[in-house]
C-alpha positions in Angstrom: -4.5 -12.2 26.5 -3.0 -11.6 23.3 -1.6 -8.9 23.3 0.6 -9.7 21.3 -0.4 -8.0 23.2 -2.3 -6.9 24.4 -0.8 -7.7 24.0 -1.8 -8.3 23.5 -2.7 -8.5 24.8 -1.5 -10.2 22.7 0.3 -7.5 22.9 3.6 -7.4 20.0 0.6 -4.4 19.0 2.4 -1.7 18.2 1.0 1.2 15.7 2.9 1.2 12.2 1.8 4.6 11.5 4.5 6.3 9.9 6.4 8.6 11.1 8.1 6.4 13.9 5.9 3.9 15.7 5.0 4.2 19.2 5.1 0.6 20.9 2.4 -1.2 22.4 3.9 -0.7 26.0 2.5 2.9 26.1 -0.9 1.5 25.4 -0.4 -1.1 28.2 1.2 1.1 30.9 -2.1 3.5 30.5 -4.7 3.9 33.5 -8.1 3.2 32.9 -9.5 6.8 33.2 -12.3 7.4 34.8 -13.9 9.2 32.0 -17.3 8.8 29.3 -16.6 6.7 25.9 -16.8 9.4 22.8 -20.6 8.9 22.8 -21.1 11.9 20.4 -18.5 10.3 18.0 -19.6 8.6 15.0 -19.3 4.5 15.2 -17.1 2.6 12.9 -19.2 2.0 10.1 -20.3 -1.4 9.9 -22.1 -2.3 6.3 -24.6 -5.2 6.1 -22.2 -6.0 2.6 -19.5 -6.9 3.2 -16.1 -5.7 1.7 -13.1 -6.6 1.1 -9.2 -5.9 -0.4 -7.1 -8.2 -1.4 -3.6 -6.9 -0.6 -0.2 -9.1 -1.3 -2.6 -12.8 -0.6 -4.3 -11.1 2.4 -7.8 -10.3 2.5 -8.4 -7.4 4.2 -12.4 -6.8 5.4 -13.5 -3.5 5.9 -15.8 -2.4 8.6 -17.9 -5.3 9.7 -15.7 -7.6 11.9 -17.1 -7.4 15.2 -14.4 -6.9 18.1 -17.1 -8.6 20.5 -16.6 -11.7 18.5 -12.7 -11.1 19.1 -12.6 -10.6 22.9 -13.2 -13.0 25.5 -15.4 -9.9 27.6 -17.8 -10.0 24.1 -17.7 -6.4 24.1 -16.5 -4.2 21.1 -18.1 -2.5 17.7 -16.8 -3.4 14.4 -13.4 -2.4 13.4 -12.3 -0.4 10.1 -10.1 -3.2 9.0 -9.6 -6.8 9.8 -6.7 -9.6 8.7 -5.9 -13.0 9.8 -2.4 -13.5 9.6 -1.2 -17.7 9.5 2.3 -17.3 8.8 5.2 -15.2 9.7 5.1 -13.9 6.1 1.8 -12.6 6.4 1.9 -10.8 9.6 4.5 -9.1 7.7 2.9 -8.2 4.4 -0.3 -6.9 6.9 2.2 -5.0 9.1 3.3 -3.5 5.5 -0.1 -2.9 4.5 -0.5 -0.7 7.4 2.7 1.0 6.8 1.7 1.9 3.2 -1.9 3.3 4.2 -1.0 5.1 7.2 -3.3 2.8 9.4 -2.9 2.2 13.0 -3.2 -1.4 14.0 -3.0 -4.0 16.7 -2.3 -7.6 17.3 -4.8 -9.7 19.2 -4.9 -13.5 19.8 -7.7 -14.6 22.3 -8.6 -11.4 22.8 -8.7 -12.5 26.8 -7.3 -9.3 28.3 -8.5 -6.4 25.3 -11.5 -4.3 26.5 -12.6 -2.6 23.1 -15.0 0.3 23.0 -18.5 0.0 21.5 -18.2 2.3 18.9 -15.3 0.0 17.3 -12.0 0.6 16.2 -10.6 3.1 13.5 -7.7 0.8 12.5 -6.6 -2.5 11.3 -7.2 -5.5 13.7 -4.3 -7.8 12.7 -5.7 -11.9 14.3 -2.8 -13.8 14.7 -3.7 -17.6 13.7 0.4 -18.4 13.7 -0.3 -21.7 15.6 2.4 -24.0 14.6 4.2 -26.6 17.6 7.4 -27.8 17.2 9.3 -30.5 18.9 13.0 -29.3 18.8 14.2 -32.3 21.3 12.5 -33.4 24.1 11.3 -31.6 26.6 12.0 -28.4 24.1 9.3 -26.5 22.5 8.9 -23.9 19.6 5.6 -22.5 19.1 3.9 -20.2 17.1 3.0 -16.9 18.9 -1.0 -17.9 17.9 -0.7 -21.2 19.6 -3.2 -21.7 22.6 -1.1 -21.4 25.8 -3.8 -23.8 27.4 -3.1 -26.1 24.5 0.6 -25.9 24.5 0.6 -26.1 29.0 -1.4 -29.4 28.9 0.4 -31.4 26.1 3.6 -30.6 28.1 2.6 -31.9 30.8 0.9 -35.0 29.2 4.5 -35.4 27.9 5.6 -35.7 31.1 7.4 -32.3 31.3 7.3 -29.7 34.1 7.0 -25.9 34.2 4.1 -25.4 32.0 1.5 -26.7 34.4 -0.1 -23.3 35.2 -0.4 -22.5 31.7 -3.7 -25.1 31.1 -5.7 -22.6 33.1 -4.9 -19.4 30.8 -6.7 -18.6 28.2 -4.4 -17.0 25.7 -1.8 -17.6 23.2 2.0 -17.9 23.2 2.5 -14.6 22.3 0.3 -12.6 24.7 2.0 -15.3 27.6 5.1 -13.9 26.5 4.8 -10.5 26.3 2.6 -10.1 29.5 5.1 -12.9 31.4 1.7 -14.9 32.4 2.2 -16.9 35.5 0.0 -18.5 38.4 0.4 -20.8 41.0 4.3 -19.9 41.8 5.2 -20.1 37.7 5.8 -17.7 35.5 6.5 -17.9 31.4 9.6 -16.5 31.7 11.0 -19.9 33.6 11.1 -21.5 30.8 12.1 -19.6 27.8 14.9 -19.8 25.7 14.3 -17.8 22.9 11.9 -15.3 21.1 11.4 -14.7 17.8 9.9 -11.1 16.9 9.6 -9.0 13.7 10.8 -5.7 14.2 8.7 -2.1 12.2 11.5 -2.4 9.7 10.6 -5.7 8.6 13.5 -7.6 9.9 13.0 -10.7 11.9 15.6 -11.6 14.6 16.2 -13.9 17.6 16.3 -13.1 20.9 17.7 -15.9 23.8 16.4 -16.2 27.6 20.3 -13.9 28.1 18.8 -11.0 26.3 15.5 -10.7 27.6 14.6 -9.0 31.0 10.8 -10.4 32.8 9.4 -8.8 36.0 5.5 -9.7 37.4 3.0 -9.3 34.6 6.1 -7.3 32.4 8.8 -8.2 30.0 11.7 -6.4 28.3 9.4 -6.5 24.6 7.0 -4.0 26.4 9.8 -1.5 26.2 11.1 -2.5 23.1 10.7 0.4 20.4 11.0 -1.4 17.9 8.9 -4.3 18.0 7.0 -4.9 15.4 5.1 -8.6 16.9 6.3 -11.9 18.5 6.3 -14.4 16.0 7.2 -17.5 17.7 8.6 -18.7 21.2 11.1 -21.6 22.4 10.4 -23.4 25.7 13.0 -25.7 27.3 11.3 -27.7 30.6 12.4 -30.9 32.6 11.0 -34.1 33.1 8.7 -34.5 36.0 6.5 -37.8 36.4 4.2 -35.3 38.5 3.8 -32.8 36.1 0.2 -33.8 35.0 -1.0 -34.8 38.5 -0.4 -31.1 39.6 -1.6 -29.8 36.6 -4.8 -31.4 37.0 -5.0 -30.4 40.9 -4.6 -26.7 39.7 -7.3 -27.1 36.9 -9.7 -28.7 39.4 -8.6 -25.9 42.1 -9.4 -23.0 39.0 -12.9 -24.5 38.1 -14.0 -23.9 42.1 -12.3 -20.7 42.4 -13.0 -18.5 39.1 -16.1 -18.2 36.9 -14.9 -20.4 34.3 -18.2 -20.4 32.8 -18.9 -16.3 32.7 -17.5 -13.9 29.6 -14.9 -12.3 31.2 -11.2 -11.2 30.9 -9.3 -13.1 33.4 -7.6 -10.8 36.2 -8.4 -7.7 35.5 -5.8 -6.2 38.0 -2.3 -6.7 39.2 -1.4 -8.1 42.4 -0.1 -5.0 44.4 3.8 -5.3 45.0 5.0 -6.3 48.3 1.6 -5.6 50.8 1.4 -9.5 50.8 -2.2 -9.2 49.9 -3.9 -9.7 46.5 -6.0 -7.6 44.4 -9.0 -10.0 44.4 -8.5 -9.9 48.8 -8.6 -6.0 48.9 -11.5 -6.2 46.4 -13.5 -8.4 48.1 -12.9 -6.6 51.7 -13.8 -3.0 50.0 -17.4 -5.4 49.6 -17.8 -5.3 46.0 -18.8 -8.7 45.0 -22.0 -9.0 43.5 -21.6 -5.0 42.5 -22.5 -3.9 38.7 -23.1 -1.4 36.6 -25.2 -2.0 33.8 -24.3 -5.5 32.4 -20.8 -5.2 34.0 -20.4 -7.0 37.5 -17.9 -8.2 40.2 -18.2 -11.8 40.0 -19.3 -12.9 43.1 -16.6 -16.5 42.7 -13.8 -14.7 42.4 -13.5 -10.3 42.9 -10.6 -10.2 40.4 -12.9 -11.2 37.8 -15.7 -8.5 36.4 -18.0 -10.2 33.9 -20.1 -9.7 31.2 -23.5 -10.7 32.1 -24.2 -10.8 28.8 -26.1 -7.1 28.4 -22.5 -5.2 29.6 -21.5 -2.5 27.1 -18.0 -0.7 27.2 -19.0 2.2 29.2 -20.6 0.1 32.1 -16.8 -1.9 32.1 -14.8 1.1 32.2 -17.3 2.5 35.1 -16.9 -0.7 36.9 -13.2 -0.6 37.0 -13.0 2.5 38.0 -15.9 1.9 40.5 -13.3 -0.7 42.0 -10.0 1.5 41.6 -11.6 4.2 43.9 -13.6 2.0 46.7 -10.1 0.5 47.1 -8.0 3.2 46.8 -10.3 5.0 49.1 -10.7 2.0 52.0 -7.1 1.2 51.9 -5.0 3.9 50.1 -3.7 1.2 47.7 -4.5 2.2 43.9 -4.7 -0.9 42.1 -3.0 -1.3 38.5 -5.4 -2.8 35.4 -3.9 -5.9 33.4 -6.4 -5.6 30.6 -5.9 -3.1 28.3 -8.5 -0.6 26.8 -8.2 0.6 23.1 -10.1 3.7 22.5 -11.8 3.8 19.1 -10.0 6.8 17.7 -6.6 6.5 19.5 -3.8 8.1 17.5 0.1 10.5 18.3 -2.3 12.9 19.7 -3.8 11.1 22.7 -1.1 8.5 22.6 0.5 9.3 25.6 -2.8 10.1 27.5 
């Protein structure tokens, strides 16, 4: 999940449309409605040629990245405009592209929680590749908000450093991990931060220490941050543990039995409902929808917080699916589960922000 965030989901993915931005929290606070894709809207157009605009040492390509290729779910037309950013300077320059042209945009790393629609996106899809590691001292991390989470949890541990073990199994960046406060297993990102760098939507790039910052489950104080413009970079601080690896091998081994490693999907597709002691994957699999699809979109029958692509699943059977789920629960136990993944609609804009 970037979303850088999403997000990223990520996340970090706020619109620079001028007048003043919205922030990517609205986007990630949104139900998934139980409602038809724009079928009778025109797709993105996608041109076998493909084009491109150089901008301030970015190349900009217009309509023919794939967001299927971007997502972990392999679902998602092309998008109007597409960027990879590798530095803190050039996330930057494409966040003042977007400002200059009056294009909505989003940050995306892994793509591992983003559900895009079929008929593409009518903005700029901003990759972040920022995927530097620094050792500050030991035990003390600085990554890049691009760096693979996976990467970053299993060469902690092989250090010989503890808190990071959970983070081998997810299959994001730094960034989304921070904005979405990832945790499994009893850990959570927000253990071991220290500080947070972010670009704000007036350009200005500022520090933020673990004292500043407020985390909850699956939330974080930059997903009501107005101002956010992306995460650019994260500090972790984590002790010394001669069992660190051990455990982080015992969880890996325990996440290959117990989720379908091997099937496109988006991770945990809902929250864990607050305080009923039961999780979403439980209430799922006792409303007895393993094994159920729609289309190319199923339950997974390893693990019922899981709905994967079976490799035919468009973005209407996904959306169906989910809210297939949502109401067999809601409707068997009166508990109305809350989506992790977020959904960008092709078209979004001030208008149906808020929707």
């Amino acid at each position: 999940m970037e979303i850088n965030f999403p997000f990223s989901t990520t996340r970090q993915n706020p619109s620079l449309m001028l007048p003043t931005p919205p922030t990517f929290t609205k986007m990630a606070s949104m139900a998934f409605p139980v409602v038809q894709s724009p079928r009778n809207s025109t797709p993105i157009s996608s041109s076998n040629k493909e084009q491109t605009q150089n901008w301030d040492a970015l190349k900009f390509v217009r309509g023919k990245k794939l967001l299927k290729d971007l997502s972990t779910w392999g679902i998602g037309g092309p998008c109007n405009y597409f960027v990879q950013v590798f530095h803190q300077t050039h996330l930057l320059s494409a966040i003042r592209y977007c400002r200059e042209f009056s294009i909505p945009y989003v940050v995306i790393g892994k793509g591992s929680n983003c559900l895009f629609d079929d008929l593409g996106f009518d903005g700029c899809v901003i990759l972040n590749q920022i995927d530097f590691l620094e050792r500050m001292e030991p035990g003390v991390y600085r990554a890049g908000s691009g760096f693979r989470f996976n990467h970053l949890g299993s060469l902690s541990c092989n250090e010989g450093f503890t808190g990071l073990e959970f983070a081998a199994g997810i299959p994001g960046t730094v960034g989304g991990a921070t904005y979405m406060n990832a945790g499994a297993n009893g850990q959570e990102t927000a253990n071991v931060i220290e500080s947070v760098d972010i670009v704000t939507t007036e350009g200005n790039f500022r520090t933020l220490n673990r004292i500043d910052l407020t985390f909850g489950y699956r939330s974080s104080s930059f997903q009501d941050m107005g101002n956010l413009g992306a995460i650019v970079a994260a500090t972790f601080r984590l002790e010394r543990s001669g069992s660190a690896k051990k455990r982080q091998q015992e969880l890996l081994k325990r996440r290959r039995a117990t989720q379908p490693v091997n099937e496109r999907s988006a991770g945990s597709v809902f929250r864990n409902p607050v305080n009923l002691g039961v999780s979403a994957a439980e209430l799922i699999d006792k409303a007895g929808l393993k094994g159920c699809s729609i289309g190319g979109a199923m339950v997974s029958n390893i693990h019922a917080n899981f709905l994967v692509n079976n490799g035919a699943s468009t973005s209407q059977d996904m959306l169906n699916l989910i809210a297939l789920v949502k109401d067999k629960v809601d409707s068997k136990f009166g508990v109305e589960l809350e989506e992790e993944v977020l959904y960008f609609h092709p078209y979004w804009n001030y208008a149906n922000w808020e929707r």
